[in-house]
C-alpha positions in Angstrom: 0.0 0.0 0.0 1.9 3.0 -0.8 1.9 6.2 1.7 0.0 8.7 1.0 0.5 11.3 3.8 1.8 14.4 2.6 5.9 15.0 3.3 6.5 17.8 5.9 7.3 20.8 4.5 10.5 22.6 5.6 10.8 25.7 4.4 14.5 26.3 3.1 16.0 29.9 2.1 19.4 30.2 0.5 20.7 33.4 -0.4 24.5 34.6 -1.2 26.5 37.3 -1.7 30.1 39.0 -1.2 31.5 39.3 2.6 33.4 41.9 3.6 36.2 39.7 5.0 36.1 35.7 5.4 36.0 36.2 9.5 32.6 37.3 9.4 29.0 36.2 7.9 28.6 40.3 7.0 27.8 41.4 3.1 29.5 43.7 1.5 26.4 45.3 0.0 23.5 44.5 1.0 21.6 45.5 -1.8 24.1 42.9 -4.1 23.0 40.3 -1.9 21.6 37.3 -4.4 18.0 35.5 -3.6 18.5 32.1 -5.1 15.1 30.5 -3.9 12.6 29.1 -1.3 12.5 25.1 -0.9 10.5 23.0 0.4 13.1 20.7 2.0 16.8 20.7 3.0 17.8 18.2 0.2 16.5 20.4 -2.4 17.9 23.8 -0.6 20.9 22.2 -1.0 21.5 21.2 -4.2 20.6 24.8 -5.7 23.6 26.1 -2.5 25.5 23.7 -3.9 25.3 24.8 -7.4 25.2 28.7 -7.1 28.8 27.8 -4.8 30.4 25.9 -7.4 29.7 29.0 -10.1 31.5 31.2 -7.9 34.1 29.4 -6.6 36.9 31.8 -7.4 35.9 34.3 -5.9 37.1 33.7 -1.9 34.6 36.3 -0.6 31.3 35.2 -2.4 29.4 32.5 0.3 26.7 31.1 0.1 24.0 30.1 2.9 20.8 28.5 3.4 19.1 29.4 6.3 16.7 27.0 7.9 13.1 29.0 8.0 11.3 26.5 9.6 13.1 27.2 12.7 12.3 30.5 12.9 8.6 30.3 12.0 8.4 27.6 14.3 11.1 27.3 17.1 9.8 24.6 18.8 9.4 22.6 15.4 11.2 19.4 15.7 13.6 18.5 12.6 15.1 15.6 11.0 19.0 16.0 11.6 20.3 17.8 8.8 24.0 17.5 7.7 25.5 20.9 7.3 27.0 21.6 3.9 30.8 21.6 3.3 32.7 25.0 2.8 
């Protein structure tokens, strides 16, 4: 019998953009900063982080991040663990 309960949706932002130094998580400009999407899951906000990193991998000061929504619309919202991505 397959399942047909609906997956839970965990809202995923990632956005990116150039850092004013590699210490610290603060853009350059924050009107340069890049939206890259809204996802539904973490597999998927991943793979478009992924991507979007790769592209701009020569440039040291361009990060990318993906910041877990469903946390903050719903602190008490318990997760599946979710490996972090790799720098």
């Amino acid at each position: 019998m397959p399942d047909s309960a609906p997956q839970q949706q965990l809202l995923h932002l990632v956005i990116g953009g150039e850092l004013t130094d590699l210490d610290h998580n603060t853009f350059k400009n924050l009107d340069d900063v890049e939206i890259v999407g809204l996802y539904p899951n973490y597999a998927s906000a991943y793979t478009a982080w992924k991507a979007k990193a790769q592209m701009t991998v020569d440039n040291a000061q361009m990060r990318y991040f993906i910041v877990h929504l469903h946390r903050l619309l719903d602190p008490g919202q318990e997760s599946t663990k979710e490996p972090k991505p790799a720098r």
